[in-house]
C-alpha positions in Angstrom: 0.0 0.0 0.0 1.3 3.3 -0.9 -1.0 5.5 1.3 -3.6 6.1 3.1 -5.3 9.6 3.0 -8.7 10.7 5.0 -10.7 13.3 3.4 -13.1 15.2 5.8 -15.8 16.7 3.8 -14.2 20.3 3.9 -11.6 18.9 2.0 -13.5 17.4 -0.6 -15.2 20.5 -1.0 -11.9 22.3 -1.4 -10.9 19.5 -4.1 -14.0 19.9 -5.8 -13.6 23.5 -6.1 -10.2 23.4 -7.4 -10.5 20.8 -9.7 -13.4 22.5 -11.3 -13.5 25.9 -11.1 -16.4 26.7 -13.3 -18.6 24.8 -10.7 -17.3 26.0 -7.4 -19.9 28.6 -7.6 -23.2 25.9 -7.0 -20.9 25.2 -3.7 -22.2 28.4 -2.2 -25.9 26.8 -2.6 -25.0 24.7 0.4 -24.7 25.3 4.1 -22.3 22.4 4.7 -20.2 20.1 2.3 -22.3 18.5 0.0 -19.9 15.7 -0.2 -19.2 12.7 1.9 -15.9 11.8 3.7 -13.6 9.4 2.3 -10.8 7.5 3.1 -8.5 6.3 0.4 -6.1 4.0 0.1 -3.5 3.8 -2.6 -2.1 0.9 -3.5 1.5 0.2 -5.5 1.8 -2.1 -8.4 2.5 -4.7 -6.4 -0.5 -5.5 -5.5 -2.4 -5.9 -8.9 -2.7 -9.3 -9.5 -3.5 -11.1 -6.1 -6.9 -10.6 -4.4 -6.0 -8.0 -1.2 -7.8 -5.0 -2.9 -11.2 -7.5 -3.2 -10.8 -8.8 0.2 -10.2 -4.9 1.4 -13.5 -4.0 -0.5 -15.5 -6.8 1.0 -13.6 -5.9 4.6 -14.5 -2.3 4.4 -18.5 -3.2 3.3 -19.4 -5.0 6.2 -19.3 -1.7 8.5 -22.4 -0.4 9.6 -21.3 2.9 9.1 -19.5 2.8 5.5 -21.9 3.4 3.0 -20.2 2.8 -0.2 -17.2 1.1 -1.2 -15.7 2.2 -4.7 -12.7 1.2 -6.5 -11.0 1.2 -10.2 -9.4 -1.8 -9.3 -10.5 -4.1 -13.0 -9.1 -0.6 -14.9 -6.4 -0.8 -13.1 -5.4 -3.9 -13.6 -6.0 -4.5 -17.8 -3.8 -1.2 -18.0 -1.1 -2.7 -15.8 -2.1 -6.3 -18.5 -2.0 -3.9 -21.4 1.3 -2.3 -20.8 3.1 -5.9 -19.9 1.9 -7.1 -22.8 2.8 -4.7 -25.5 6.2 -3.9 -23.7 6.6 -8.6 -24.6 5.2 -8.5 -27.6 7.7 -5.0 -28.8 10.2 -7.0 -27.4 10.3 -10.2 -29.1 9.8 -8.4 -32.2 12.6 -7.1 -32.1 14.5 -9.5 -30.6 13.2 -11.6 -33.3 14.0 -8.8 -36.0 18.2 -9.2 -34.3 17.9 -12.7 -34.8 16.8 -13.0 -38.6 19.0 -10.2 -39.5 22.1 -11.2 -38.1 22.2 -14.4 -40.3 20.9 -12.4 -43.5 23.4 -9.4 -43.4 26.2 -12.4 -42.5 25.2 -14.3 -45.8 24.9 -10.8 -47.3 28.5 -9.9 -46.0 29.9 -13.7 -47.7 28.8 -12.8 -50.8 30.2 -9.8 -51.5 33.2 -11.1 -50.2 33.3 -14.1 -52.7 31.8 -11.5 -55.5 34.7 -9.4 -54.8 37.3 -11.8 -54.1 39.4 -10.2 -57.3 38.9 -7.0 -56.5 40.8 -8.2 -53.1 43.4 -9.7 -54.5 44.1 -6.9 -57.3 44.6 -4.4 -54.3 47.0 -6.7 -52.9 48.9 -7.5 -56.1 49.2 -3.6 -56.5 50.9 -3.8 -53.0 48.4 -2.4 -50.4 46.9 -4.0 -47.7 43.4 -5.3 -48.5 42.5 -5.5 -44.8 41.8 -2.2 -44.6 39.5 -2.8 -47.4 37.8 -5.8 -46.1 37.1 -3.8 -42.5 35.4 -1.1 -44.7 33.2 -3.9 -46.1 32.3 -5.1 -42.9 31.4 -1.2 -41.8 29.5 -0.6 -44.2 27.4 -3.9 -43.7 26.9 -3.4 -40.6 25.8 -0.1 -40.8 22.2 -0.9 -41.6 21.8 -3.6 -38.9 23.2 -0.6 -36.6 20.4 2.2 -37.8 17.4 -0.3 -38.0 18.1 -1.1 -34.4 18.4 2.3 -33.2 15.1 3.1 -35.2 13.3 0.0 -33.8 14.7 1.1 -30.2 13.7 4.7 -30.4 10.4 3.8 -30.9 9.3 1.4 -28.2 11.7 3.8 -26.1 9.1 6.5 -26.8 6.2 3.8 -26.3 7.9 2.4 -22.8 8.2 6.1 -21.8 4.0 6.5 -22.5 3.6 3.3 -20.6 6.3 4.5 -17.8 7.9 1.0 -18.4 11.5 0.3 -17.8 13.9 -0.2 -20.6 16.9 -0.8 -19.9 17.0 -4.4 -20.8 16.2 -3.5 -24.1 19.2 -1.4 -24.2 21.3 -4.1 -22.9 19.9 -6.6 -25.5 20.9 -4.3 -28.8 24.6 -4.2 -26.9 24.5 -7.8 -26.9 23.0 -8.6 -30.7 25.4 -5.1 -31.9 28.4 -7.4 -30.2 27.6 -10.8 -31.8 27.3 -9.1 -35.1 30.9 -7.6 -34.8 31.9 -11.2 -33.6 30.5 -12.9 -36.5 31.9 -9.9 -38.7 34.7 -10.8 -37.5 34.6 -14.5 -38.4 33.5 -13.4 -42.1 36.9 -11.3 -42.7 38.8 -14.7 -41.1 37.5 -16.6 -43.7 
């Protein structure tokens, strides 16, 4: 539970007056605060999922003197289902976008080396050093792998930052596929 706040019906009048300020005027009808007092409570994350905020709701009813017992609780809770499940399913896109490209821009990487296998060896014949050459290749393949990530991780970035989900992982992941790809680049110019 984050907190618990009591609101006396002066309060709620006050709240009602600030929060809309076009009506605070059919306040002055009144001789006392129209409104009932409240307690809230305020519950964290945590707690969507199990069944405390029920059992609080059925707790709370049984008082002689409570007369109503509201909550948003089944809002709550399919936003809470809604933001977990789009933050999955952007993630295994594209974790499933790393996967399939990795491979392709490898394969894409061979064959341009094979392709250009004489152009390779003419630069050596005419006595420069064709690994300087062969990194460039593996630059500039890797360059699109490189922007189509960033792209793909700006924008569930922005949708995590709507949601007020966590990203990091994420971040950690592109690291991790940016790293393999450099490894298997690697590999490619050792062949």
């Amino acid at each position: 539970m984050d907190k618990v706040v009591y609101v006396s019906k002066e309060m709620a009048k006050v709240e009602f007056a600030e929060r809309f300020p076009k009506y605070s005027g059919l306040l002055s009808i009144f001789q006392k605060s129209p409104f009932p007092q409240n307690i809230e409570l305020r519950f964290n994350e945590k707690s969507l999922g199990n069944h405390l905020i029920n059992d609080l709701t059925d707790f709370f009813s049984r008082f002689p003197f409570v007369s109503n017992v509201q909550h948003n609780y089944t809002s709550a809770l399919q936003i809470y289902r809604l933001r977990k499940s789009i933050i999955l399913v952007g993630f295994w896109i594209f974790v499933s976008f790393l996967i399939l490209y990795i491979p392709l821009n490898l394969s894409f990487m061979r064959s341009i080396f094979a392709r250009e296998k004489k152009l390779f060896d003419l630069v050596e014949y005419l006595g420069y050093e064709k690994r300087g050459l062969e990194i460039t290749f593996v630059v500039a393949s890797a360059i699109p792998l490189v922007l189509v990530s960033f792209i793909i991780l700006a924008v569930f970035n922005q949708i995590a930052k709507m949601l007020h989900i966590p990203f990091y992982p994420v971040y950690l992941l592109l690291l991790f596929f940016l790293l393999l790809q450099l490894i298997f680049s690697v590999d490619v110019l050792e062949k």
